[in-house]
C-alpha positions as CSV (number, residue, x, y, z in Angstrom):
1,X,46.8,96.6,103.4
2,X,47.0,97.1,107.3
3,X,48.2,94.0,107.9
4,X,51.4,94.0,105.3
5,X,51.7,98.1,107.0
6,X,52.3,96.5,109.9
7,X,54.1,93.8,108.8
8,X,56.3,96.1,107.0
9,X,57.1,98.3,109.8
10,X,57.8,95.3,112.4
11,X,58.9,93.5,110.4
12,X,57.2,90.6,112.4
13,X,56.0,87.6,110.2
14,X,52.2,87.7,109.2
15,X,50.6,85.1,110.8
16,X,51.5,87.0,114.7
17,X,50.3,90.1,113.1
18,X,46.9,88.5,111.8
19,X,47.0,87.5,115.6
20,X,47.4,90.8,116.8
21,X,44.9,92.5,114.2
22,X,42.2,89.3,115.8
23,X,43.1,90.7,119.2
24,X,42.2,94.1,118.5
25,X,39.1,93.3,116.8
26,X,38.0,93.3,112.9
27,X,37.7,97.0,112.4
28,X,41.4,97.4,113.4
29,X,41.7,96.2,109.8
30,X,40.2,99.2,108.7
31,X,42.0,101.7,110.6
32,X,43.5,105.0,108.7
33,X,40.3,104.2,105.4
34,X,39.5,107.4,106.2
35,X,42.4,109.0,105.2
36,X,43.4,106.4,102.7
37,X,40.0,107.6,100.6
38,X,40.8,111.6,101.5
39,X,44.2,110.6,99.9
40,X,42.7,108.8,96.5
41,X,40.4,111.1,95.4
42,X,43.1,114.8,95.0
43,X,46.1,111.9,93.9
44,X,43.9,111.0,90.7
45,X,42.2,114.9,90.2
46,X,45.7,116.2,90.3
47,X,47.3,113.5,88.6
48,X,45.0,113.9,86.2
49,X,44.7,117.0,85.4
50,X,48.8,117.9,85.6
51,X,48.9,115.0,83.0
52,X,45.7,116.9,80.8
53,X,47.7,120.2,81.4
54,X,51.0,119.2,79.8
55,X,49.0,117.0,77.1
56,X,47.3,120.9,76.1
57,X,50.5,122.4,76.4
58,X,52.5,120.0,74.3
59,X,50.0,120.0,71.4
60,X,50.0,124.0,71.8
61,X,54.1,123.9,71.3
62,X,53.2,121.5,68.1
63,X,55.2,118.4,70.0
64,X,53.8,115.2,67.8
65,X,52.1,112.9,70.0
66,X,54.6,110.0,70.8
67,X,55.1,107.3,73.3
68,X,58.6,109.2,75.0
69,X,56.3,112.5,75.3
70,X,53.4,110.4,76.9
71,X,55.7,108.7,79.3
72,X,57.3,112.1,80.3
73,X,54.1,113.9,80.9
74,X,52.6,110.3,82.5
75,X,55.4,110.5,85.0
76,X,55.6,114.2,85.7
77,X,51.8,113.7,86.4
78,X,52.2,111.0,88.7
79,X,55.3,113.2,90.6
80,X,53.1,116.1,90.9
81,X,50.3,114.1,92.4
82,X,52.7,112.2,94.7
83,X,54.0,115.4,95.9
84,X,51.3,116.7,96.9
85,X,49.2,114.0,98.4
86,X,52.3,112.2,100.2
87,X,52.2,113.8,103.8
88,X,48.0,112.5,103.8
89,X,49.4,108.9,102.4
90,X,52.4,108.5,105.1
91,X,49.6,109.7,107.7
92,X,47.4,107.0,106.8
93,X,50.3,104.7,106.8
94,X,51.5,105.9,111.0
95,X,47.4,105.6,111.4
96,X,47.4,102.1,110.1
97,X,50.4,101.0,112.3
98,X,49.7,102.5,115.5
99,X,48.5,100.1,118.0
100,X,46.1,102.2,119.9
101,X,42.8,103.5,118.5
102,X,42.2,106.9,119.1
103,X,40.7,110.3,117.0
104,X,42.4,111.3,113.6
105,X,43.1,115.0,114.5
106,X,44.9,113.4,118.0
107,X,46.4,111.3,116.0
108,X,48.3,114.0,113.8
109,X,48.7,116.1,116.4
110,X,51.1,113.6,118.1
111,X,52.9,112.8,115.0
112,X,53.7,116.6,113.9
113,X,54.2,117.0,117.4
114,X,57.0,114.0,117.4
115,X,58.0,113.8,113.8
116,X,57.2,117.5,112.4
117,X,56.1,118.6,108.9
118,X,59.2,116.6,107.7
119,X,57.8,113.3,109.6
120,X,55.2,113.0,107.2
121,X,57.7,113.6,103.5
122,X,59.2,110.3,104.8
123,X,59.9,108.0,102.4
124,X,58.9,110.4,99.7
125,X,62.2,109.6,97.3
126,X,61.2,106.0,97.2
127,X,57.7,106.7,96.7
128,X,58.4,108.7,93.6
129,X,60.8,106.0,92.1
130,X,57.4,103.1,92.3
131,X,54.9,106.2,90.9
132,X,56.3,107.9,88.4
133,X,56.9,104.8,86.1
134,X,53.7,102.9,86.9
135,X,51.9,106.2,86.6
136,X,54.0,107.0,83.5
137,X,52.9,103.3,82.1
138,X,49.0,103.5,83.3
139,X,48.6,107.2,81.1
140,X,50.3,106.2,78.1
């Protein structure tokens, strides 16, 4: 995942990142986990229970349960869990492709200080467009 972060950013092929990443050291391969696993755990609790939420709701307005209604709730989840977890995600991503190591709370610092708030919604209107149908798909 670091490596194709990289490789994404730089757009510099793979094998001269995989050179850069041996240079650094093996644990550069796991730089920005730590955020990636603060990120996974409120994305699926709040997908989850925004998707649980509208199922109760729905059944309370009498809505028949129904493929369109599952994808609709499916993707509103996965919105509302992409929403809110995003800035952590795009964080782990600016972790992942920095080239110097460093402490997490430094790390931020520097990129609210450069980018602000709005640094980190980056890329949220893409993001939305891959989640809310595979999300969508995955609860129906």
């Amino acid at each position: 995942d670091v490596l194709r972060a990289r490789q994404a950013v730089s757009g510099t092929p793979l094998s001269a990142i995989a050179a850069e990443a041996m240079r650094q050291g093996t644990l550069s391969l796991w730089k920005g986990s730590a955020a990636t696993v603060v990120a996974v755990a409120p994305f699926v609790a709040i997908q989850q229970a925004s998707f649980d939420g509208l199922k109760a709701a729905a059944y309370a307005y009498g809505l028949p349960p129904s493929a369109g209604l599952f994808l609709g709730m499916g993707a509103i989840a996965g919105m509302s869990a992409l929403i809110s977890t995003h800035p952590i995600d795009t964080f782990r991503r600016i972790r992942q492709v920095e080239q110097g190591s460093g402490q997490h709370r430094i790390s931020l610092t520097k990129t609210l200080s450069k980018h602000g708030f709005r640094g980190l919604m980056r890329g949220m209107p893409a993001a939305v467009a891959r989640v809310a149908p595979t999300v969508a798909i995955a609860l129906t």
